[in-house]
C-alpha positions as CSV (number, residue, x, y, z in Angstrom):
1,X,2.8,20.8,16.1
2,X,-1.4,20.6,16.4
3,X,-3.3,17.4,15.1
4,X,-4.4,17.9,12.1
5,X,-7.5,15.7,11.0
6,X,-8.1,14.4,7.8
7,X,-9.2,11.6,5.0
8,X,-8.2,10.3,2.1
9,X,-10.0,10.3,-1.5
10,X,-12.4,7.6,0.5
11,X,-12.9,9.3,3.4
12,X,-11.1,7.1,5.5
13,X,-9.2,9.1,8.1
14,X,-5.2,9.6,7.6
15,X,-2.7,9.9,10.1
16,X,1.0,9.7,10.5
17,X,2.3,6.2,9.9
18,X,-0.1,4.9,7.5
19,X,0.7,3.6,4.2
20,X,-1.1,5.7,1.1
21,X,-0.6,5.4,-2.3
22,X,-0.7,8.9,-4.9
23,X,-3.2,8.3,-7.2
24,X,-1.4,10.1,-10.2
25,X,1.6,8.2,-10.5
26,X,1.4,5.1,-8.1
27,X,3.3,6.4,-5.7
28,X,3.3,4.2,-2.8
29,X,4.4,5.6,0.7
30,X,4.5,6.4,4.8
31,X,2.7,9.4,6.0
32,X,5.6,11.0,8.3
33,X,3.9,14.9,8.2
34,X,0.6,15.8,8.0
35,X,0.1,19.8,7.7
36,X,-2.5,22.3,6.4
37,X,-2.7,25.9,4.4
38,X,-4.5,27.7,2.9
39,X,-4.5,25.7,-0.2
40,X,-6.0,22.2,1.3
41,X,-4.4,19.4,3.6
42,X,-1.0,17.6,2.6
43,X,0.9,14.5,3.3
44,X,4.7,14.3,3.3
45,X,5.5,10.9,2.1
46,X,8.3,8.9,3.2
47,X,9.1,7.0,0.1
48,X,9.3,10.8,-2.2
49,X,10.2,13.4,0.6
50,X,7.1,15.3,-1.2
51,X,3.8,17.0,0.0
52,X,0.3,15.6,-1.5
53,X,-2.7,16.9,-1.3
54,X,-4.9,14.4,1.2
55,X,-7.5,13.9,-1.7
56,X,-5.0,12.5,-4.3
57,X,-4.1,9.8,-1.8
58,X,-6.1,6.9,-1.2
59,X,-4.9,4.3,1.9
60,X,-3.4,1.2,1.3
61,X,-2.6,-2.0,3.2
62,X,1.0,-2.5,0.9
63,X,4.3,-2.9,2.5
64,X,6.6,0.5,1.9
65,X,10.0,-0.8,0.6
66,X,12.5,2.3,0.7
67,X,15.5,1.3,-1.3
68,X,18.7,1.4,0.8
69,X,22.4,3.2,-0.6
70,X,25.1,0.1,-1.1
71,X,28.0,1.0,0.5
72,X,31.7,0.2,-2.1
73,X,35.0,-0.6,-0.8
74,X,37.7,1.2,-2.6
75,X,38.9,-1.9,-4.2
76,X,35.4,-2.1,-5.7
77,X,35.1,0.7,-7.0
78,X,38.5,0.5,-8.5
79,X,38.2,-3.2,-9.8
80,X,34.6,-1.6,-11.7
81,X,36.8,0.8,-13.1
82,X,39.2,-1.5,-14.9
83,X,37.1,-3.4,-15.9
84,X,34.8,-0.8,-17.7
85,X,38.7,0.2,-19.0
86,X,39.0,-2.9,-20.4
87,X,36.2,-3.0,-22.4
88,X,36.2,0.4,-23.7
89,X,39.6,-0.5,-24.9
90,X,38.8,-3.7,-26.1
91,X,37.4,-2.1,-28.9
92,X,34.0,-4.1,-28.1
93,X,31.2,-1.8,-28.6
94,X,28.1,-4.0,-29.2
95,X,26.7,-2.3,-25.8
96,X,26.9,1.0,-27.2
97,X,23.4,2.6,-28.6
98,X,22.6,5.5,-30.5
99,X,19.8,7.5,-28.9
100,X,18.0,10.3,-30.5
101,X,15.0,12.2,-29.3
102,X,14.2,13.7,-33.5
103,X,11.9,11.6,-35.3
């Protein structure tokens, strides 16, 4: 795969490994791809699995936290289970909310 080179919104140059945050929504991630088209220059973030274009980003000196899966035993699982049995059939329903999207 050729080097593509590039900046962010800034003009400070990008490259695979640095930390850039979307400027739309916040996003904060790792630069693992770099590639270009005929529409502009993109990013493929870590954090999102997503392209950006390079001059949405700008780069930023945060730590990337990715949040990790938490493996369950079996007897997890099934001791959650009961006990959302339990008080489903305990007849306690103050945790239970109507939700409407209607005005």
């Amino acid at each position: 795969m050729e080097h593509v080179e590039t900046s962010d919104i800034d003009g400070h140059p990008l490259e695979k490994g640095m930390v850039v945050r979307y400027l739309n929504t916040g996003t904060l991630g790792e630069i693992v791809d770099i590639k270009e088209d005929d529409e502009g220059t993109w990013a493929l973030m870590n954090t999102t699995d997503l392209y950006y274009r390079v001059d949405t980003l700008k780069v930023s000196d945060e730590k990337v936290r990715i949040r990790g899966e938490k493996e369950y035993s079996s007897s997890d699982v099934k001791d959650y289970l009961l006990s959302q049995e339990e008080e489903t059939s305990s007849g306690n329903l103050e945790n239970v909310y109507q939700s409407t999207g209607g005005g």
